[in-house]
matplotlib code that plots the C-alpha trace (Angstrom):
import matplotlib.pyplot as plt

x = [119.7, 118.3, 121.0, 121.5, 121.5, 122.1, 118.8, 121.6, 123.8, 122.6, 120.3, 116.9, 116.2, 112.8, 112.1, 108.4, 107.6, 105.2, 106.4, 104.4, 101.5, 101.0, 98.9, 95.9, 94.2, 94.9, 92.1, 93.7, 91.3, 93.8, 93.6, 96.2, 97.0, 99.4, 99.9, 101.4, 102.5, 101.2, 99.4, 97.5, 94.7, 93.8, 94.9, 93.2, 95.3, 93.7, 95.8, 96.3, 98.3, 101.6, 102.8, 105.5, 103.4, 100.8, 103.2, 104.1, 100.7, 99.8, 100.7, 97.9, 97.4, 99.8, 103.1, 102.4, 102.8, 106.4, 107.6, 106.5, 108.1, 111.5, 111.6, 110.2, 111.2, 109.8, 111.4, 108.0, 109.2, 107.5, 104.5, 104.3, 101.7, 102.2, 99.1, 98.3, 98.2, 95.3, 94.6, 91.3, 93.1, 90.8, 88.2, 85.6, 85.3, 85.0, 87.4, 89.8, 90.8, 92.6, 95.9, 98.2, 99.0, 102.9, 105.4, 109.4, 112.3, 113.5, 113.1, 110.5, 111.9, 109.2, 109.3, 107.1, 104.7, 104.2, 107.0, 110.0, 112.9, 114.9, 117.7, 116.8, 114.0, 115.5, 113.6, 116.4, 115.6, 118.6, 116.6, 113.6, 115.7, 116.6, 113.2, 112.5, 115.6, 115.7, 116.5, 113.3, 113.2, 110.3, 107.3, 106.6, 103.8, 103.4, 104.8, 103.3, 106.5, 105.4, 107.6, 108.3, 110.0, 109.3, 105.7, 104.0, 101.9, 99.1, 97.4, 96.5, 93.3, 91.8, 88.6, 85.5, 84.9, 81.7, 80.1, 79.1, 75.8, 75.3, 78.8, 77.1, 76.1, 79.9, 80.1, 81.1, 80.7, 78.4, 81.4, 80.8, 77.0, 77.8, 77.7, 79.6, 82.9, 85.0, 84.5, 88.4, 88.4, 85.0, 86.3, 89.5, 87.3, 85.3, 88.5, 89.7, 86.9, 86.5, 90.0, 89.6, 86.3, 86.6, 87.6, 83.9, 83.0, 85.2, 83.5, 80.9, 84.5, 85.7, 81.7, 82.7, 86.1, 85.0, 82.6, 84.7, 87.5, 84.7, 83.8, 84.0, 87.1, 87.4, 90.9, 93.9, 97.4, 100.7, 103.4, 106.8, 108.3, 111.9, 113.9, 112.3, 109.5, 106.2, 105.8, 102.3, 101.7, 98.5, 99.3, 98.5, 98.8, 101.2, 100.7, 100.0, 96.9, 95.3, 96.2, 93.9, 93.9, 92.2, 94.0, 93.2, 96.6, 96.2, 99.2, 100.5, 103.5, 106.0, 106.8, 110.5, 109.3, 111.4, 108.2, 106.5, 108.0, 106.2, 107.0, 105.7, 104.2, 105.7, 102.7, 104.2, 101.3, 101.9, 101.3, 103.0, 103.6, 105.4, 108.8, 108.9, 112.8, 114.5, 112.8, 109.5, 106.1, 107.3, 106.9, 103.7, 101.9, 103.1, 103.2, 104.9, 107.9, 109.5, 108.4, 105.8, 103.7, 101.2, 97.9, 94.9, 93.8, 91.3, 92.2, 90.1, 91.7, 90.2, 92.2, 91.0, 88.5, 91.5, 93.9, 93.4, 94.1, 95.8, 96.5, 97.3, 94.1, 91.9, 88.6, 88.8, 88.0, 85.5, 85.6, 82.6, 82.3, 81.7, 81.6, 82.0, 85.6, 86.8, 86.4, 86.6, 88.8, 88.4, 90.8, 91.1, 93.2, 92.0, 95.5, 97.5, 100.6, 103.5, 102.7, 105.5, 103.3, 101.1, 101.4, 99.6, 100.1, 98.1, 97.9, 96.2, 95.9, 94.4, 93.0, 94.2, 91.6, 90.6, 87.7, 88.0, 91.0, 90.4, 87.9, 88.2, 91.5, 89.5, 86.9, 90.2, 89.4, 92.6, 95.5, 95.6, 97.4, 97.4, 96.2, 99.2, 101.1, 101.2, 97.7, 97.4, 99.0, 96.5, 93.5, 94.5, 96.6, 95.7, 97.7, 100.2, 99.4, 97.0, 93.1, 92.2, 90.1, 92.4, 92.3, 94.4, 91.1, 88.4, 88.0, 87.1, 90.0, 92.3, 91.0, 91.1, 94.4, 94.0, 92.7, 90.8, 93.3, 93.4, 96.5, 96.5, 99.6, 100.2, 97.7, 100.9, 101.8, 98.0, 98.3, 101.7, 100.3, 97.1, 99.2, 102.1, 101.2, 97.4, 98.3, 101.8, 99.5, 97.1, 100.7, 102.1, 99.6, 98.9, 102.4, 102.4, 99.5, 100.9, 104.0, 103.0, 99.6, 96.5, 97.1, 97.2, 95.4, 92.2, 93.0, 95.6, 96.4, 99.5, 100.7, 103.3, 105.4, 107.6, 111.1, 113.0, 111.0, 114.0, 112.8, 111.2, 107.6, 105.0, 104.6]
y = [101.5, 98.5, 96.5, 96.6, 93.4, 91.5, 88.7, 86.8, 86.7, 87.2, 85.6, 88.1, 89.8, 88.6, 91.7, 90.6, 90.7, 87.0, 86.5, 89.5, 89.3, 86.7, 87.1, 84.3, 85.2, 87.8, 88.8, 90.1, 92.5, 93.0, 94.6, 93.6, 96.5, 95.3, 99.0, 100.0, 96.9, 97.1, 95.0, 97.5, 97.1, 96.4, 93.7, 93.2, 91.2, 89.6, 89.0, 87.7, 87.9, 86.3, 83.6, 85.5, 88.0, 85.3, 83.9, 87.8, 88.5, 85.6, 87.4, 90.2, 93.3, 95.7, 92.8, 92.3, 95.3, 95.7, 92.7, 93.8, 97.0, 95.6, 92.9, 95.1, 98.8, 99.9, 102.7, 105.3, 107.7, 111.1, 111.4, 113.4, 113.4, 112.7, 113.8, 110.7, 110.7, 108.5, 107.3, 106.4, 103.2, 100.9, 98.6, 99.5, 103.1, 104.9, 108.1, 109.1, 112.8, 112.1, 112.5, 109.1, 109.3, 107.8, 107.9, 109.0, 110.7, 113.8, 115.2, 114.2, 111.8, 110.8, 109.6, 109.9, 106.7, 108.6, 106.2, 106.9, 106.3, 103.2, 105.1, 107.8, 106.4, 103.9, 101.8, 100.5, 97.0, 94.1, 91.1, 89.8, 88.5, 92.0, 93.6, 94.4, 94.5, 98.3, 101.8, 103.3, 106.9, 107.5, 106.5, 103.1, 102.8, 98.8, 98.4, 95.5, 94.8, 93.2, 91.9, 94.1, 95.7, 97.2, 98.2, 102.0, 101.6, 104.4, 104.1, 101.8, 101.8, 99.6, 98.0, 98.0, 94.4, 95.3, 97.1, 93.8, 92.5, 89.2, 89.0, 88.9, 84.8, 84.6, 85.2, 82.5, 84.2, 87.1, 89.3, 89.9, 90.8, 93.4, 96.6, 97.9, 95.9, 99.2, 98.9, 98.4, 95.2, 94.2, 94.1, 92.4, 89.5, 89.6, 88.4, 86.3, 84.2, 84.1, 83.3, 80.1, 78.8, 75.4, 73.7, 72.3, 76.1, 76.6, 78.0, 80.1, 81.3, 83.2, 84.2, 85.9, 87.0, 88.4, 90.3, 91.8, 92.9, 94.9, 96.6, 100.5, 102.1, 103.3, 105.1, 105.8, 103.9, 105.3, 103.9, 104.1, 101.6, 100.7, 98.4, 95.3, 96.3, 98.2, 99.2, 100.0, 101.6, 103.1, 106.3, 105.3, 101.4, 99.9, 96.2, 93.6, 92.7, 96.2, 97.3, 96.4, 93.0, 93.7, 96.3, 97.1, 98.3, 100.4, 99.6, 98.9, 96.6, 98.6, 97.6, 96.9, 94.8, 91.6, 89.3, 89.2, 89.4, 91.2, 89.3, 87.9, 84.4, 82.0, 83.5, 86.4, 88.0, 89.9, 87.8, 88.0, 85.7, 85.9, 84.4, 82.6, 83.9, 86.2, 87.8, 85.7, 87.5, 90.5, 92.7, 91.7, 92.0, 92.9, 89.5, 87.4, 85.3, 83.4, 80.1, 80.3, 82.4, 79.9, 81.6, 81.1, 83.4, 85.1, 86.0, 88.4, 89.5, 91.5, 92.0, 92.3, 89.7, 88.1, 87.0, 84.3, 84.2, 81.4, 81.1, 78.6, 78.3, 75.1, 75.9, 75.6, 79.2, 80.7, 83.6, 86.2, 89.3, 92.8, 94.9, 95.2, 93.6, 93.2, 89.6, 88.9, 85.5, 84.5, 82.1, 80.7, 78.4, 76.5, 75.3, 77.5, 77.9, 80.5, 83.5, 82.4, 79.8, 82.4, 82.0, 84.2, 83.6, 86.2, 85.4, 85.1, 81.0, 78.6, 76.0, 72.1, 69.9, 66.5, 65.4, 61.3, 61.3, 63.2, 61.7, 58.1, 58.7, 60.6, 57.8, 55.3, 53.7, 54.0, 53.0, 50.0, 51.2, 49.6, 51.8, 53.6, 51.6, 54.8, 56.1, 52.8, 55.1, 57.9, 56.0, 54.9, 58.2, 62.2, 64.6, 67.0, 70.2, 73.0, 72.6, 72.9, 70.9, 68.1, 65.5, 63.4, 62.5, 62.4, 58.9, 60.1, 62.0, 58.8, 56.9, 60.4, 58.5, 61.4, 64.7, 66.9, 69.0, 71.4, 72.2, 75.8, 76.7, 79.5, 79.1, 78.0, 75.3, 73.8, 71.0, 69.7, 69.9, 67.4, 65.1, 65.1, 66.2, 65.3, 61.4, 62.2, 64.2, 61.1, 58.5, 61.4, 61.6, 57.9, 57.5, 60.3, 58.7, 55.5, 56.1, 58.9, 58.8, 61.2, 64.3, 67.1, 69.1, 69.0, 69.7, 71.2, 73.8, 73.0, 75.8, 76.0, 78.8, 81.4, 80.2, 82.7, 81.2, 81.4, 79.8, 76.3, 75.6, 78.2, 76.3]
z = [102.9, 100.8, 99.4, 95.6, 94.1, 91.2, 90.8, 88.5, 91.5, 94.3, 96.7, 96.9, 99.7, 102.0, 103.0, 104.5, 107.9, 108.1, 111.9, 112.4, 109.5, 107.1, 104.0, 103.6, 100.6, 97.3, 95.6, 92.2, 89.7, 86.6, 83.2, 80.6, 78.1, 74.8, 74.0, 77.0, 78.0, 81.7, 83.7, 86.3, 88.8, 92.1, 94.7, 98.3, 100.6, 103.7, 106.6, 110.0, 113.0, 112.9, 114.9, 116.8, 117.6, 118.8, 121.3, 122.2, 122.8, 125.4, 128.8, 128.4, 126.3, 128.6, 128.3, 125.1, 123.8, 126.0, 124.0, 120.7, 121.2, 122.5, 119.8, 116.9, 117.0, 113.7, 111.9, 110.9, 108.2, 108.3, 106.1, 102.8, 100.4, 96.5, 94.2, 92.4, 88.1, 87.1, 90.1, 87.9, 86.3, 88.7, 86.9, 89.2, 87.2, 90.1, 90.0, 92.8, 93.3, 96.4, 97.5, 98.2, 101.1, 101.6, 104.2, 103.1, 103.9, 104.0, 100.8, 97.7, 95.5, 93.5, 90.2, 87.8, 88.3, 92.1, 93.9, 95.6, 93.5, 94.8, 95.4, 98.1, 99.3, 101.5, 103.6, 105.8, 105.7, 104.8, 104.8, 107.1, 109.7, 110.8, 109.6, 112.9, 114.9, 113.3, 115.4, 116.4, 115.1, 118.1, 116.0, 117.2, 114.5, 113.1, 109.7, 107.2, 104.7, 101.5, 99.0, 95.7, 93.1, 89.8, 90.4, 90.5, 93.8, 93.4, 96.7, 99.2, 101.7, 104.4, 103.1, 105.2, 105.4, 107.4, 105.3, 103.3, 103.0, 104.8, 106.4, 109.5, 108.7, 109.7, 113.1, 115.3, 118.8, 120.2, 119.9, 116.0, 117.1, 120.4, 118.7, 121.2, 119.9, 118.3, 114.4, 114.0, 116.0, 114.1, 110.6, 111.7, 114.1, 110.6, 108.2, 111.1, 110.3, 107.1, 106.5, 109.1, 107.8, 107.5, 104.4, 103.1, 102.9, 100.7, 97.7, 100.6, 101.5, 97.6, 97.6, 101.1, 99.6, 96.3, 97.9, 100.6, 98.3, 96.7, 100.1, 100.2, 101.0, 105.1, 104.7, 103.3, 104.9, 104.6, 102.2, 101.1, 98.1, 98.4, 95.9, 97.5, 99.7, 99.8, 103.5, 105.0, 108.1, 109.5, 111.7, 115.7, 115.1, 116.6, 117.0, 114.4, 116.0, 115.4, 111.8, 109.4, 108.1, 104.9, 102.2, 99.2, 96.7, 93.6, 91.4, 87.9, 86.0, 84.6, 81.1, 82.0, 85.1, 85.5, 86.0, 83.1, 79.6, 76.6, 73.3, 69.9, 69.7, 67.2, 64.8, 65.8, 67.7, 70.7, 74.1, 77.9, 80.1, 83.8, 83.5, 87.1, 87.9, 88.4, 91.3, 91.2, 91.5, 93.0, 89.7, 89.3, 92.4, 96.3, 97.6, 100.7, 99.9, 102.9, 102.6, 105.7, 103.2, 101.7, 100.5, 98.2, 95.9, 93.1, 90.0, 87.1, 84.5, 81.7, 78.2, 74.7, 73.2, 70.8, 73.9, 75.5, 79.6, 81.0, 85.0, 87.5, 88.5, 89.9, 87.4, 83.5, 83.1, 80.3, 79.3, 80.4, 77.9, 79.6, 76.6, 73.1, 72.7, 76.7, 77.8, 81.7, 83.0, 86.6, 88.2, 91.6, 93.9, 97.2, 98.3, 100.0, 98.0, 97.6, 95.9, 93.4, 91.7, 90.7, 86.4, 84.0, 80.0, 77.8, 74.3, 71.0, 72.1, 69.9, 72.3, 70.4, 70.3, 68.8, 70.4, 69.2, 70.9, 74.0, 74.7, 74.6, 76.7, 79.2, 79.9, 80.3, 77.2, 76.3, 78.6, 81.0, 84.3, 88.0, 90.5, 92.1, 95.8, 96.5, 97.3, 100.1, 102.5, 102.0, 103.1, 106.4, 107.2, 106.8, 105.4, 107.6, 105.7, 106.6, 106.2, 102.5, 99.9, 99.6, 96.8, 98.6, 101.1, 98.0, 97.3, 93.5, 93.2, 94.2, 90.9, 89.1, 87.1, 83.9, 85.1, 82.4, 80.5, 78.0, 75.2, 74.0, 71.2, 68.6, 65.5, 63.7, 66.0, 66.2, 63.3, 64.6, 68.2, 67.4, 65.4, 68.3, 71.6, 72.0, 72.5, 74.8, 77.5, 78.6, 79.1, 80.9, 83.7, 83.4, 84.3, 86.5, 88.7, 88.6, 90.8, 92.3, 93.2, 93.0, 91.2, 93.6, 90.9, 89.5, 86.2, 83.6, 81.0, 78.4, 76.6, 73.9, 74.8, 72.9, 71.7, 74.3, 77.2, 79.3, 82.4, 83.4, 82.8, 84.6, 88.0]

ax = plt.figure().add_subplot(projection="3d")
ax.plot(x, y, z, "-o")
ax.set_aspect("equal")
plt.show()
């Protein structure tokens, strides 16, 4: 059974299984309804083979499969199907009669969102050291364990990454052009290297992403939701290696979800924004938390032309109108990060500007500071971290000493926030850069939050 815990008190559970399958990039396509007060879309996850299984894998196909199924006997529920209501709620418009397919115990205990209930659908998982240290029940299918709670998941297919125009210009080898490779191993060999392309591809790399998580559908996967897990499984797979390592999740926020918190601005206009504790991200999309899990990610979000959509994204986002009264915001991040710094903030935002001001401290008109001790170390030395477009190694970045920023507040809030906060944000990062050195970022959004913000600032 999954524990019942108390967030206030209690550690959370990592339920996911990263040894085995570690998410690289989330491709997020979101709509934000105030009248519901749901977040629901679609998210495409694109994986790769874990580390442990890695080392698992290196004495040939035949012992690698003994050691996975020694070290990882995977419990495989029986599968039962559960019709799907508005299965529809995707952007794309494209309807879905289907059934979701999902995998359970033994009796239906659905609720009305289509999920088990947390109670008597038990997963059987404690926490991800033990994740796969589980009874086998004789199904030695693989099981991808994502981190969640308090989300409807709908359905959840692989995504034909082949099927792509052009996504041939990735291959590396001859391996991606031999038709005879099994269509399987070709979409995986296919997000294997997009996910590794090197770092100066990076924007060729969300081109490749944005267009793969809009790849047809090539089948259904299996699920169960627990109190702390979605589990995915693909009937006959039974390594990591072999199960499809790009998915595409149907889902929605539940109004009473503990990530996000629907309230009134001080104008008293509606507005949501994810509260960064209790349990992190995990009631707004399935995610990876142990802290090997660093990915990038994409971000659009659609809402209402009023609201504003703030995210932690690299790019000063505009917003791009799709129909009468729906605006479109698309974030993204290039540094692999944890799934918890993942922000969102809709609101009716006034964006503070004085131009005189800004601009003059932008142009380093302004403030007189030495260039940071700290940045001496960066020239002669490279970083430790994974590949990714670092500032740290950008020459222009290292004398970057006030990034571009923008300050959004209530519409009540904008006059005292140009006569008091416009000239505090330049000395800040001034300061900032002068004992720490070059701004990881390239930029950044302040926002003036709700009074019963109850958490610290949105990572």
């Amino acid at each position: 059974m999954e524990t019942q815990l108390d967030p206030m008190k209690d550690d959370l559970p990592l339920m996911a299984n990263t040894s085995h399958m570690l998410v690289k990039h989330y491709m997020l396509d979101l709509d934000v309804d105030f009248k519901s007060q749901v977040i629901e879309g679609i998210i495409v996850l694109f994986l790769e083979t874990g580390s442990r299984y890695r080392r698992a894998s290196s004495p040939g196909k035949e012992g690698c499969q003994a050691q996975f199924d020694e070290a990882c006997q995977i419990r495989a529920p029986e599968p039962c199907r559960i019709p799907v209501s508005n299965a529809n709620v995707c952007s794309s418009g494209v309807e879905y009669h289907e059934f979701a397919v999902c995998g359970k115990g033994e009796k239906d205990s659905s609720d009305k969102d289509g999920n088990h209930s947390n109670e008597e659908q038990a997963s059987g998982i404690s926490s991800s050291k033990n994740c796969c240290d589980r009874e086998s029940l004789g199904d030695r299918d693989f099981l991808l364990v994502l981190d969640c709670c308090d989300l409807s998941v709908l359905k959840v297919e692989e995504v034909d990454v082949a099927a792509v125009s052009g996504i041939e210009k990735l291959a590396r080898s001859a391996k991606l052009a031999d038709v005879s490779v099994e269509m399987e191993n070709l979409r995986n060999q296919i997000v294997h290297e997009l996910v590794t392309l090197p770092s100066d591809r990076w924007q060729e790399q969300l081109h490749y992403y944005t267009y793969c998580s809009q790849a047809p559908g090539c089948g259904e996967l299996l699920f169960t939701t627990g109190a702390w897990s979605l589990e995915i499984r693909k009937s006959g797979v039974q390594t990591p290696t072999d199960f499809p390592h790009a998915i595409r999740i149907w889902y929605r926020t539940k109004p009473e979800g503990r990530s996000v918190t629907w309230t009134m601005d001080q104008s008293g206009r509606p507005c949501v924004y994810t509260m960064g504790s209790p349990i992190n991200n995990r009631a707004l999309f399935p995610c990876q938390e142990p802290p090997i899990a660093l990915s990038t990610w994409q971000a659009s979000v659609r809402t209402a032309a009023s609201f504003v959509v703030l995210m932690s994204g690299e790019n000063s986002a505009e917003p791009v109108q799709l129909q009468e009264g729906i605006m479109n915001w698309y974030y993204y991040v290039t540094m692999p990060m944890p799934a918890s710094t993942f922000t969102i903030a809709v609101g009716c935002w006034q964006e503070v500007k004085q131009q005189s001001f800004t601009a003059a401290a932008q142009t380093g008109n302004e403030f007189s500071v030495p260039f940071s001790q700290a940045d001496f170390r960066w020239h002669e030395e490279s970083c430790g971290h994974v590949e990714y477009p670092c500032r740290f190694q950008n020459p222009a970045a290292m004398l970057h000493r006030i990034i571009p920023y923008r300050v959004f507040a209530p519409c009540c809030l904008v006059k005292c926030c140009e006569e008091h906060l416009l000239r505090l944000i330049p000395q800040c990062l001034s300061a900032a850069f002068s004992t720490l050195g070059t701004h990881p970022f390239s930029r950044l959004d302040v926002l003036i939050v709700p009074s019963n913000f109850s958490s610290l600032g949105m990572a």
